[in-house]
DSSP file (Angstrom, degrees, kcal/mol; ACC not computed):
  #  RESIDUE AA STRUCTURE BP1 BP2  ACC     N-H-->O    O-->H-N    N-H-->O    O-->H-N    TCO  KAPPA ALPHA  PHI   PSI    X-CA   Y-CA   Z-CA
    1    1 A X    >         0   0    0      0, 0.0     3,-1.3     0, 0.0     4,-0.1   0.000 360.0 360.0 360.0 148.5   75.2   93.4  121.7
    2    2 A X  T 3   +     0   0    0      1,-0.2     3,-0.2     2,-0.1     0, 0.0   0.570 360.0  39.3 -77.9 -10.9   77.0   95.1  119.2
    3    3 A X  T >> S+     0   0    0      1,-0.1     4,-2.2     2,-0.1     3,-1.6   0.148  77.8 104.6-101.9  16.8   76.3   98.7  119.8
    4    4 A X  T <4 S+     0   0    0     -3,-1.3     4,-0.2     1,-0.3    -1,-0.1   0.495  86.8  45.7 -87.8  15.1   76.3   98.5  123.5
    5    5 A X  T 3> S+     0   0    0     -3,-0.2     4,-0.7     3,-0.1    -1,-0.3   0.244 115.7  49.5-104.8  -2.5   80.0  100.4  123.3
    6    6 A X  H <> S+     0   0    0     -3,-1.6     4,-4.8     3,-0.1    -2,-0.2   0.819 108.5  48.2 -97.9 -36.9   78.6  102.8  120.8
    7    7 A X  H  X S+     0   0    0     -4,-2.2     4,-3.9     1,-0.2     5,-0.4   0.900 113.3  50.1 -54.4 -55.8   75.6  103.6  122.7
    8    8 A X  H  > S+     0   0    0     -5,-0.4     4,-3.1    -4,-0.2    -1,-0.2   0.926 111.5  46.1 -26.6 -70.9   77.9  104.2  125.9
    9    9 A X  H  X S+     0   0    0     -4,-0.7     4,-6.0     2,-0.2     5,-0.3   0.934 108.3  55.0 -44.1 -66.1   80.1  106.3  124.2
   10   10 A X  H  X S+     0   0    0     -4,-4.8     4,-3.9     2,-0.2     5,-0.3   0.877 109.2  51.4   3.1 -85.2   76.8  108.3  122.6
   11   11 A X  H >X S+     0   0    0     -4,-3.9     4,-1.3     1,-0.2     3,-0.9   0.940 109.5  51.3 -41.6 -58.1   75.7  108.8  126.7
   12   12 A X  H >X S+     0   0    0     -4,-3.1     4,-2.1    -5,-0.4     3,-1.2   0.923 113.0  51.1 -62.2 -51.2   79.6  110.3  127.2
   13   13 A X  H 3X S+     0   0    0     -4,-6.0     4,-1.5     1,-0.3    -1,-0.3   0.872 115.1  33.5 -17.6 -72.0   78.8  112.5  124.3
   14   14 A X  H <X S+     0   0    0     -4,-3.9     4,-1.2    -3,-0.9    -1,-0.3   0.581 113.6  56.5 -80.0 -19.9   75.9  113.9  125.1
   15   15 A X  H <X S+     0   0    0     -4,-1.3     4,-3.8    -3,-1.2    -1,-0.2   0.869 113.7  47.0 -91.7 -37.6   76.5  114.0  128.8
   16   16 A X  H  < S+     0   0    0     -4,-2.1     4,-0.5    -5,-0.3    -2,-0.3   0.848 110.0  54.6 -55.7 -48.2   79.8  116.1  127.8
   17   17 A X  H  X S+     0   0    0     -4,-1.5     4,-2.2     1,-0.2    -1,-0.2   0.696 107.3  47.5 -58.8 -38.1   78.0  118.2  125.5
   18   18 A X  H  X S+     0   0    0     -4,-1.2     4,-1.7     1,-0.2    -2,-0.2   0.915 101.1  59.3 -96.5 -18.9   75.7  119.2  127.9
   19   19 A X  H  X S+     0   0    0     -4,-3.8     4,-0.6     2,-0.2    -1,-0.2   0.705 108.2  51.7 -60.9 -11.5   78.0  120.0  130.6
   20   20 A X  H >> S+     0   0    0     -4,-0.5     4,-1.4     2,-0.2     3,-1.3   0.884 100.9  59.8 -65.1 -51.4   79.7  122.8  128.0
   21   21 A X  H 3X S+     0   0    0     -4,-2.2     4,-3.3     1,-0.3    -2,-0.2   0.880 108.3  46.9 -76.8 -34.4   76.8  124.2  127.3
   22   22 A X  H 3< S+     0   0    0     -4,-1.7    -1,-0.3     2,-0.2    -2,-0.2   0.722 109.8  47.7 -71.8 -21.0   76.6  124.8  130.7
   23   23 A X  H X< S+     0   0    0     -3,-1.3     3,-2.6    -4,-0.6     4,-0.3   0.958 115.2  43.8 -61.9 -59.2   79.6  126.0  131.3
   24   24 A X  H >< S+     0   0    0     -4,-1.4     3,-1.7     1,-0.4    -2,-0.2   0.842 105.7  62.7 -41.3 -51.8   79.6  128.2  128.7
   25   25 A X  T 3< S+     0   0    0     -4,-3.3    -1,-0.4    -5,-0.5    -2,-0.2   0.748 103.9  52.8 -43.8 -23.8   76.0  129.2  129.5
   26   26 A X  T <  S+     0   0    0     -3,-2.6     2,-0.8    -4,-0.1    -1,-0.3   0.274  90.8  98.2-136.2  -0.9   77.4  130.5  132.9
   27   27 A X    <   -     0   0    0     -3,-1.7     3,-0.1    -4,-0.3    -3,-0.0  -0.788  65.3-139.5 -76.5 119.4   80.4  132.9  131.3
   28   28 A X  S    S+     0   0    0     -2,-0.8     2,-0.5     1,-0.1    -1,-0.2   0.835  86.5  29.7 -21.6 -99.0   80.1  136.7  130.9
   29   29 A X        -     0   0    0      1,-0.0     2,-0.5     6,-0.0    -1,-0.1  -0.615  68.4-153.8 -92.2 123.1   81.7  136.7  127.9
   30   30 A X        -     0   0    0     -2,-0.5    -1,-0.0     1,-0.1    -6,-0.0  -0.857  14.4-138.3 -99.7 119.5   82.2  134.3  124.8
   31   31 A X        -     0   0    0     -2,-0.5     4,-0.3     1,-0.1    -1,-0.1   0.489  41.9 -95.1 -47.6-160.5   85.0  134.1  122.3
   32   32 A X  S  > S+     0   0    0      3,-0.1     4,-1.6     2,-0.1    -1,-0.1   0.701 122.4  50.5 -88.9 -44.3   83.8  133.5  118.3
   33   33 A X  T  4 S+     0   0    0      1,-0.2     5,-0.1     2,-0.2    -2,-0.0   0.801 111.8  38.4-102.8   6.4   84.1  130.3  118.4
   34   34 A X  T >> S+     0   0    0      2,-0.2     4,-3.7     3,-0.1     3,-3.4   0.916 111.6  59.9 -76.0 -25.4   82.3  129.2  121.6
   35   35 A X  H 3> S+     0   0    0      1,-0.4     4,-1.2    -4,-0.3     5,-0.3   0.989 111.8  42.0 -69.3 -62.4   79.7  131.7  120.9
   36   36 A X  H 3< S+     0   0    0     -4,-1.6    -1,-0.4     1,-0.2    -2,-0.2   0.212 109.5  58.8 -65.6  14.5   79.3  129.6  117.5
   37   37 A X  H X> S+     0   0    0     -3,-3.4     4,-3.8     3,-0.1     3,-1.9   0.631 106.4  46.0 -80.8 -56.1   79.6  126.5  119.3
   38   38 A X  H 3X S+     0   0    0     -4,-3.7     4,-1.1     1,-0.3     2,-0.5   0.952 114.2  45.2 -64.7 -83.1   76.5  127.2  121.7
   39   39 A X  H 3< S+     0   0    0     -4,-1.2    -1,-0.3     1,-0.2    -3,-0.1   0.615 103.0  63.9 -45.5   3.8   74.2  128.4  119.1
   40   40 A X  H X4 S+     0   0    0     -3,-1.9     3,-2.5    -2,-0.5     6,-0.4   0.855 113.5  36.1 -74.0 -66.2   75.1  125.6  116.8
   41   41 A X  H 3< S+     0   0    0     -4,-3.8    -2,-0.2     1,-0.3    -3,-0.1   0.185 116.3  52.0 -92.5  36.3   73.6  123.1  119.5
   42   42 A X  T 3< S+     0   0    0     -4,-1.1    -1,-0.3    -5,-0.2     2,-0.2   0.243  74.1 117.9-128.2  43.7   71.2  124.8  120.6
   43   43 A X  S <> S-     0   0    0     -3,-2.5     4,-6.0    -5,-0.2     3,-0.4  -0.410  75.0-109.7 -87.5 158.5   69.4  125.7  117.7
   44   44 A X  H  > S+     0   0    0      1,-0.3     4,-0.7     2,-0.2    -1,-0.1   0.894 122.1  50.6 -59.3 -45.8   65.6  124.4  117.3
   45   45 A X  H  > S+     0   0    0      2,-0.2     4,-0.7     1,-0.2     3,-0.5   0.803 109.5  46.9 -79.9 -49.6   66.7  122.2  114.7
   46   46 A X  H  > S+     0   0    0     -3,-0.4     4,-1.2    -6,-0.4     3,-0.3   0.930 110.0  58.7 -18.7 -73.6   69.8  120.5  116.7
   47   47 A X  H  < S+     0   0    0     -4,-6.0     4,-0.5     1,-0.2    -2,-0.2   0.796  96.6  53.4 -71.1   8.5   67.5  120.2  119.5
   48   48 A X  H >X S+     0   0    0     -4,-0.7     4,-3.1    -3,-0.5     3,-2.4   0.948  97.8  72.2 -83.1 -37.5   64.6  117.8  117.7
   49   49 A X  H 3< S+     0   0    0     -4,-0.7     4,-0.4    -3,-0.3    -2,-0.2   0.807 106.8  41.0 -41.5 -40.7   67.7  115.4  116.8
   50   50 A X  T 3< S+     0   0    0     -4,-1.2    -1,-0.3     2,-0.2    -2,-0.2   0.430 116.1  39.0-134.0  48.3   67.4  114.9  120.3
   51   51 A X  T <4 S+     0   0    0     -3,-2.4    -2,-0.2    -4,-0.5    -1,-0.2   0.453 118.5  49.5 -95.3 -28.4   64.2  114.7  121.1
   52   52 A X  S  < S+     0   0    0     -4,-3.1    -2,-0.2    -5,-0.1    -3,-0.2   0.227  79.4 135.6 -87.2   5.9   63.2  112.6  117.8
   53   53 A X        -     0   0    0     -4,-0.4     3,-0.1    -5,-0.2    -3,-0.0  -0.420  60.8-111.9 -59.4 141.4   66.1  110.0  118.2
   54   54 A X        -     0   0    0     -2,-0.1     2,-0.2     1,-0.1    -1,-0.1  -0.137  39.2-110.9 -74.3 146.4   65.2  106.2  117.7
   55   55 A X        -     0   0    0      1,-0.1     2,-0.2     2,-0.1    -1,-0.1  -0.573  47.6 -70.6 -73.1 153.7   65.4  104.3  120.8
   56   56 A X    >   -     0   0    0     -2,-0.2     3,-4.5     1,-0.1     4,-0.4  -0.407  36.9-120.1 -29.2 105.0   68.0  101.8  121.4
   57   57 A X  T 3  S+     0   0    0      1,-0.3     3,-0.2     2,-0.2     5,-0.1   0.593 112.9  58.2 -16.1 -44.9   68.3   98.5  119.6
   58   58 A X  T 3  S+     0   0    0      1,-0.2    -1,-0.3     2,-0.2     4,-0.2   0.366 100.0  59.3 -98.1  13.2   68.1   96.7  122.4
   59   59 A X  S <> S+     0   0    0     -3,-4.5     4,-0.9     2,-0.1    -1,-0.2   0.773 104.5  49.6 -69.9 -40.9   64.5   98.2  123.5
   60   60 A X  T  4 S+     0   0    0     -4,-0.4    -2,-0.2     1,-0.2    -1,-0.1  -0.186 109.1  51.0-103.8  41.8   62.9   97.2  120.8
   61   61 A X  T  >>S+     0   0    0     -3,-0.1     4,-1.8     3,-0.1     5,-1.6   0.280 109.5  53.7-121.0 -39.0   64.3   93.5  121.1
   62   62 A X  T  45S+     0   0    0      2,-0.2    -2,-0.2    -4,-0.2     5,-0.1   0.892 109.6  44.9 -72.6 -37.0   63.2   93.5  124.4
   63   63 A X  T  <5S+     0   0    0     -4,-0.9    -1,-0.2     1,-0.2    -3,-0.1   0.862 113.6  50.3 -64.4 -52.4   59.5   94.6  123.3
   64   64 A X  T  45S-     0   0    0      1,-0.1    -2,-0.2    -5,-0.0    -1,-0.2   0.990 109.8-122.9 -62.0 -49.1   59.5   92.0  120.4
   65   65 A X  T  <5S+     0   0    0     -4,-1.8    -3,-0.2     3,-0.1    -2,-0.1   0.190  82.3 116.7 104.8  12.8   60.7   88.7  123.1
   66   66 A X      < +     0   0    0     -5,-1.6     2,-0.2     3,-0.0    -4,-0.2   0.571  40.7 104.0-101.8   6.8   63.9   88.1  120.6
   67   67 A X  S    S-     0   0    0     -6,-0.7     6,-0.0    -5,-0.1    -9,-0.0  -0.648  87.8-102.8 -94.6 150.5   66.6   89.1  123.4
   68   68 A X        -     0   0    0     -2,-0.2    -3,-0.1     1,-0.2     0, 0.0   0.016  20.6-123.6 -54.0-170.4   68.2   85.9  124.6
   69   69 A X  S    S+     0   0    0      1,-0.1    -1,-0.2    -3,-0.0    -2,-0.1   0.568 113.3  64.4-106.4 -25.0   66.9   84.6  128.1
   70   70 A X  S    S+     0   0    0      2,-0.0    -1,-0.1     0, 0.0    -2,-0.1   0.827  84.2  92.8 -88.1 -21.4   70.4   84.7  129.3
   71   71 A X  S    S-     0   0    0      1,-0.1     2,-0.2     2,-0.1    -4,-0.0  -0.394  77.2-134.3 -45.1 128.8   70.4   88.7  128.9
   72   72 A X              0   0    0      1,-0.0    -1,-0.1    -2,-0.0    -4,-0.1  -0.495 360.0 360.0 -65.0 162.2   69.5   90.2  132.0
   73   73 A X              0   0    0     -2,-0.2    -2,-0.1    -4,-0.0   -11,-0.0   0.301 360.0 360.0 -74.1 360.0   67.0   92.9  131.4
């Protein structure tokens, strides 16, 4: 599938993202611009982007029948 290298990358994102936040969560003190890193993404609005993100192409191919037979699941 053709997004299955974007999607990875996506996971690496997000998985990256959220280990800063945790680092950063866990310092005494924060510079200007971490401080304005962390509240960027974790502002209420930041966090519905990803809780309201569309599932993955290849879910809703799986749901219709249209993914080839030769795709494992």
């Amino acid at each position: 599938m053709a997004y299955g290298h974007a999607e990875r990358n996506l996971a690496l994102v997000r998985q990256l993202n959220a280990e800063t936040r945790k680092l950063l969560g866990s310092l005494d003190q924060l510079d200007t611009e971490q401080s304005a890193w962390l509240q960027e993404v974790t502002s209420p609005g930041r966090q519905a982007v990803y809780q309201d993100r569309p599932e993955p192409a290849t879910a809703s191919l799986a749901r219709c029948g249209s993914r080839p037979s030769s795709t494992p699941p």
